[in-house]
LUMZALO-829010 format. One record per residue (C-alpha): x, y, z; residue in three letters. Coordinates in steps of 0.5 Angstrom, whole numbers, plus 500, padded with zeros to 3 digits. Layout:
<nodes>
XYZAla...
</nodes>
This chain:
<nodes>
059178126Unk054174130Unk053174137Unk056168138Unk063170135Unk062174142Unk061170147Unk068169152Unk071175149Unk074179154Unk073186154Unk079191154Unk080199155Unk086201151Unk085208154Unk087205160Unk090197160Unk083196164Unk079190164Unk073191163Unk069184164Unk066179158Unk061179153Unk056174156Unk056177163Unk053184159Unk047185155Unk047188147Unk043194145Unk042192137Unk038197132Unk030193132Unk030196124Unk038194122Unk039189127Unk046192128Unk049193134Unk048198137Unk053198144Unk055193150Unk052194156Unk057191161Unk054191169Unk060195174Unk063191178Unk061192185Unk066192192Unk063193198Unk062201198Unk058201192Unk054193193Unk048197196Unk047203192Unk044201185Unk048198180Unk051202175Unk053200168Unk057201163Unk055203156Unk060202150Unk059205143Unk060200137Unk064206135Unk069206141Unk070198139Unk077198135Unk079191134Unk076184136Unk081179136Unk080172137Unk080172145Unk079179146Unk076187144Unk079192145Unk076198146Unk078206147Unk074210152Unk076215157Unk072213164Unk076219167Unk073225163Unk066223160Unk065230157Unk071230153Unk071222151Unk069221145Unk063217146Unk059219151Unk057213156Unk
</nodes>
């Protein structure tokens, strides 16, 4: 898959319906040796309590991507218990 097959993709979290943001507005960890995805990078959200404080990212495992569609990837990650999810963030 190229990255530009990616690109405007919206990410969702089928754990828990979440929209998780676009691919564009992330960043991609590939393996320099393979050049394999590795992960996505999805920047947070920010509101107004957490604009200050530095900003935290999401990191999906290529492994926790269970199907890209045309329009959107859905992912399966448990945001609420990190210890138990799969794929640790």
């Amino acid at each position: 898959m190229r990255l530009t097959e990616l690109i405007g993709k919206e990410i969702v979290n089928i754990f828990d319906g979440a929209r998780l943001g676009v691919v564009g507005e992330s960043d991609l960890a590939i393996d320099p040796d393979t050049g394999q995805i590795q992960s996505i990078i999805m920047p947070r959200r920010t509101n107004l309590l957490n604009m200050w404080m530095e900003r935290q990212q999401l990191v999906i495992p290529w492994e926790a991507i269970r199907k890209i569609g045309s329009e959107v990837i859905v992912v399966d990650l448990d945001q609420t218990n990190p210890r138990l999810s799969r794929y640790a963030l």
